[in-house]
N, C-alpha and C positions, 0 to 999 in steps of 0.2 A: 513364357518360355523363350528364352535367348538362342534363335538358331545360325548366331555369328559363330564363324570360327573361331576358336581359340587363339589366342597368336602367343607362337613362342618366346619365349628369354631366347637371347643371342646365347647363351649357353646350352640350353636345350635342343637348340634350332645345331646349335655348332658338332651335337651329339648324335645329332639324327640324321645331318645331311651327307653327303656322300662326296661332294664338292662344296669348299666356299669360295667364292669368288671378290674380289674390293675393287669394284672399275667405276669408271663415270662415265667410259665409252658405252652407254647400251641406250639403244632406243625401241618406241613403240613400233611396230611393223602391222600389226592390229591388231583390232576390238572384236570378238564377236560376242552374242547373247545366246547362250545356249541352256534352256532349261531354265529359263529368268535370272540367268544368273553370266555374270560378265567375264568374260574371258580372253586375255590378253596375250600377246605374243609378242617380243622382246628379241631383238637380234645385241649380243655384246661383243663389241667387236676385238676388247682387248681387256685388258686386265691384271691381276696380281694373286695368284692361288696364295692361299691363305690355308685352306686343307683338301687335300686332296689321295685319291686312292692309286689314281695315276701319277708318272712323273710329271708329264706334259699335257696342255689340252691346245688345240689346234681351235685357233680365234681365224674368222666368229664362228660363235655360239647359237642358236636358235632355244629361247625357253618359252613356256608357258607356264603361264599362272592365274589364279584367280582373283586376286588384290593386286591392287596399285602399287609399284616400286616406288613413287614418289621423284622421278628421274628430274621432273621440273622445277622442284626445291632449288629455290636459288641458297639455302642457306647450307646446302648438302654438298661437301665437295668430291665425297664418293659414297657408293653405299656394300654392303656387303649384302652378295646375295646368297644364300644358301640353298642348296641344287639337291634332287633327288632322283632316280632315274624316273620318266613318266609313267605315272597310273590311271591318269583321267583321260577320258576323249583319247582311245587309241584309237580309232578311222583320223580323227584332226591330227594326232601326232605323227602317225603313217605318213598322210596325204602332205603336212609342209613341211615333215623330215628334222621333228623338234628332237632336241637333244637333250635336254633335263625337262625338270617341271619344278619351281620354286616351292622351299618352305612356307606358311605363314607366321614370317618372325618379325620383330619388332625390327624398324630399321635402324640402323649402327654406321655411324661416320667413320 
């Protein structure tokens, strides 16, 4: 039994998310293990909306997620992140004041 997540087409993922974002400003801020399972936290501090429900989004950004953005690809000159409002670890979300939570989609230059 395969209990990986699915990861979505960048078209799917562009269906479902609520924001997308194309930056190469975002970095890790941290790691934690919650329930054996790895969970990361992401400040971006700038960017290029690509879709959005708002006009504006006020950088930076705080997201959380469960996979790797891959931000250390050197072969990646930006990536497109796609944003949901958060449903995981609301005390973690509360407590560092996260503002999205990532899709899990294929990464997109």
């Amino acid at each position: 039994m395969n209990s990986r997540k699915k990861t979505l087409t960048p078209q799917e993922a562009l269906g479902k998310s609520l924001i997308v974002l194309k930056t190469i400003d975002i970095e890790l801020l941290n790691n934690f293990k919650i329930e054996d399972k790895n969970i990361k936290i992401f400040k971006i501090n700038s960017g290029t909306i690509v879709k959005s429900a708002k006009d504006s989004i006020r950088f930076p950004i705080k997201i959380i997620s469960n996979y790797d953005l891959k931000i250390n690809d050197s072969n990646v000159d930006s990536i497109a992140v796609y944003l949901i409002r958060p449903q995981l670890y609301k005390l973690l979300v509360k407590d560092i004041e996260i503002d999205y939570q990532t899709l899990p989609a294929q990464i997109s230059q």
